[in-house]
N, C-alpha and C positions, 0 to 999 in steps of 0.2 A: 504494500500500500504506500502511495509516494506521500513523501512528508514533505515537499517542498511547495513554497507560495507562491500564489498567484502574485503577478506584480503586482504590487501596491496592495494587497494583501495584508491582515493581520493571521500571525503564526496561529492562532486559536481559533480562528473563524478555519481558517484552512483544513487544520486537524477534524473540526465540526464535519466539514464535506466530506475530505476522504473518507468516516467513518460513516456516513450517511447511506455512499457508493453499496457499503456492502450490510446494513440495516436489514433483518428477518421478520420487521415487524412491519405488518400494516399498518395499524398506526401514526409508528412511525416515519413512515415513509410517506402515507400522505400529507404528515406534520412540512416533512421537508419539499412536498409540489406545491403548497400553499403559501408556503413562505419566501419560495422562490420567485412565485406569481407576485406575490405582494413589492417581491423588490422592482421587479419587473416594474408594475403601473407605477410605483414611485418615483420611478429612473434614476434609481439605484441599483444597479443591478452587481454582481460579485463577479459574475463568468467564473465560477467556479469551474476548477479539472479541465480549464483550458492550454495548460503550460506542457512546455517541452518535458518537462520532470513528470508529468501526469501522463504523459502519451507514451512514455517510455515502462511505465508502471503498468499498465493496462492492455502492453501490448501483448504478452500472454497469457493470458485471461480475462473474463470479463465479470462480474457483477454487478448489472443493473439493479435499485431497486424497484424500478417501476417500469409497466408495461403498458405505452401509450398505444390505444387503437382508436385512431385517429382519422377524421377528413384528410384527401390530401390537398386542400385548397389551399394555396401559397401563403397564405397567411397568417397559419396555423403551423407554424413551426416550433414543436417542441420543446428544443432545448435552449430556444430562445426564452418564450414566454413563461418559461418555469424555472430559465436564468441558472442551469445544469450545464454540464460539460461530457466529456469525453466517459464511457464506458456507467453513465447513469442512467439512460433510459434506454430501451428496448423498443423501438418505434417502427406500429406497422401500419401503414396510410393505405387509407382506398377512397374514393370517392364517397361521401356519405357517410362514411366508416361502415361500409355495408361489410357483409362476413361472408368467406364460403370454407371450403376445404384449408388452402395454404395460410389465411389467417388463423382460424383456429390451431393450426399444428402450429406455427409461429408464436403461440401466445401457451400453448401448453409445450413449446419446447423453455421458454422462459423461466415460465413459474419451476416445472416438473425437473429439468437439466439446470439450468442456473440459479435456482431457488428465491426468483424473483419475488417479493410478496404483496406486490397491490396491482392491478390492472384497470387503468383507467380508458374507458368510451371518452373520448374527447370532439364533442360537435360543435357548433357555432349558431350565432343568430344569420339567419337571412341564407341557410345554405341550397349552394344550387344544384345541388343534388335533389333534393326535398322540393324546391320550385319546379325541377323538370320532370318528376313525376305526377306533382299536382297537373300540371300544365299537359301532361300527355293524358292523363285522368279525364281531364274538361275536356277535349281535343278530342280524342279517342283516334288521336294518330301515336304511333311508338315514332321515338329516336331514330336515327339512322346509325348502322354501325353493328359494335358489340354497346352501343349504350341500354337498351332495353334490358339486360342482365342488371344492370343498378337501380332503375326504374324500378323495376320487380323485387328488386331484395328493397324496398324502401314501400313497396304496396302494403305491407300488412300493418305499418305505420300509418299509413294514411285511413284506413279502414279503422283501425283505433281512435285515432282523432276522430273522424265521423259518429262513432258510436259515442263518444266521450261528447258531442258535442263543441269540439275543439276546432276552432278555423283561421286565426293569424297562424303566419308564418312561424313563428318563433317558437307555440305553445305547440306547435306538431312538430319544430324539433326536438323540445324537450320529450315527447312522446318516443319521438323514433329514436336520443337517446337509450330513454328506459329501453323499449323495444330490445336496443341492441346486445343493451345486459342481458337481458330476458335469454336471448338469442343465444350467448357465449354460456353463460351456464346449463342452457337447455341441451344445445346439443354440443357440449363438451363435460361427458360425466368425467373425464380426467381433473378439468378447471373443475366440476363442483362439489367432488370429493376433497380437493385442497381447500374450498372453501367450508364446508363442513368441519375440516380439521383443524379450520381456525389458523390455517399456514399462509392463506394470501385471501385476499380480498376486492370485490369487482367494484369499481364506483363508474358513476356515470357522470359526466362534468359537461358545463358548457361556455365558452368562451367569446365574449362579446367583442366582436372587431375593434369597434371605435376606443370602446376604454382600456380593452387587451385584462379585462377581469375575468376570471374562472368559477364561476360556481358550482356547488354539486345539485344534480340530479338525483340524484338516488342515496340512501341513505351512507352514510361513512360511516368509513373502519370505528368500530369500539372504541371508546378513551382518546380518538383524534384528536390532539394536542390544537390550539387555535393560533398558538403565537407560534414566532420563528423557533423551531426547533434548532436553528446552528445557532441558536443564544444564549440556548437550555447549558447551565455552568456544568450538569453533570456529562453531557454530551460533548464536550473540550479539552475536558481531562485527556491526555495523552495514555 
């Protein structure tokens, strides 16, 4: 684990990160995507585990503690908005953050192989993913392409909101968020046996462009810490 600072770095915030990297706690580890979000909209941000001594550290082995399944809409970049570095998240983008076969095996090689323990659905307001299935919905024309495979993995979202009464944009992503949890622990009894075991946990998050703020969706890890965890005194002890 590299002991060395980011530049302009303090020695103890530093020690905070690297040990965050490899954190088995849920909890925990949402403690630290929250905190990093917060430096984020403050523009503050740390760039933590971005230094030649961290890339050097990381480079035979990995431990992520968190497992972003995310949109891949340019905006939404990860290790930005959550203000992480090299060898702390596990990030797998799709359009929509829809699922099939290689996400799921991606997100249970994670947890299962690298003993990842939180996985976060990361979606957005206003996504176009979710517009272009409503919009093919009204229309009752499909996409052109391989786009209609997204379309479709985003339909039982949509049919939710309807029954829910649900019709801005926004309140049927938080919808097809949930959905997507739903989705990753339904058909991945691998993921929902580690959850049962209380060894990793799914949150569902949503990140609003303009302010770059992340909220959860769906309920959080047990005991989720609120403040910045790399401040926590007992977390810096070396």
């Amino acid at each position: 684990m590299s002991r060395s600072s980011t530049s302009g770095g303090q020695p103890g915030a530093q020690r905070a990160v690297d040990r965050a990297s490899v954190t088995t706690e849920p909890a925990r580890a949402y403690a630290e995507l929250t905190a990093g979000n917060r430096r984020f909209v403050g523009g503050a941000p740390r760039h933590p585990n971005q230094d030649a001594g961290h890339r050097a550290a990381v480079a035979d082995g990995q431990h992520p503690f968190a497992v972003i399944v995310g949109c891949s809409d340019s905006r939404l970049a990860a290790e930005i908005i959550f203000d992480r570095g090299l060898g702390d998240l596990f990030v797998v983008r799709t359009a929509g953050h829809t699922t099939g076969p290689e996400v799921l095996g991606s997100v249970e090689y994670a947890v299962t192989v690298l003993g990842t323990p939180l996985v976060v659905v990361l979606g957005h307001d206003s996504c176009g993913a979710v517009q272009a299935a409503r919009e093919s919905v009204a229309t009752g024309i499909a996409p052109p392409g391989h786009l209609p495979a997204v379309v479709d993995a985003v339909l039982p979202s949509l049919r939710r909101a309807t029954a829910e009464g649900v019709d801005d944009i926004d309140g049927i992503v938080d919808i097809h968020i949930a959905q997507t949890v739903e989705t990753l622990l339904g058909q991945s009894p691998v993921l929902a046996d580690e959850v049962a075991r209380g060894r990793c946990a799914v949150v569902g998050m949503s990140y609003r462009l303009a302010a770059g703020v992340v909220r959860p969706v769906t309920p959080v890890p047990a005991g989720a810490a609120t403040g910045d965890a790399s401040d926590d005194p007992a977390t810096t002890a070396a």
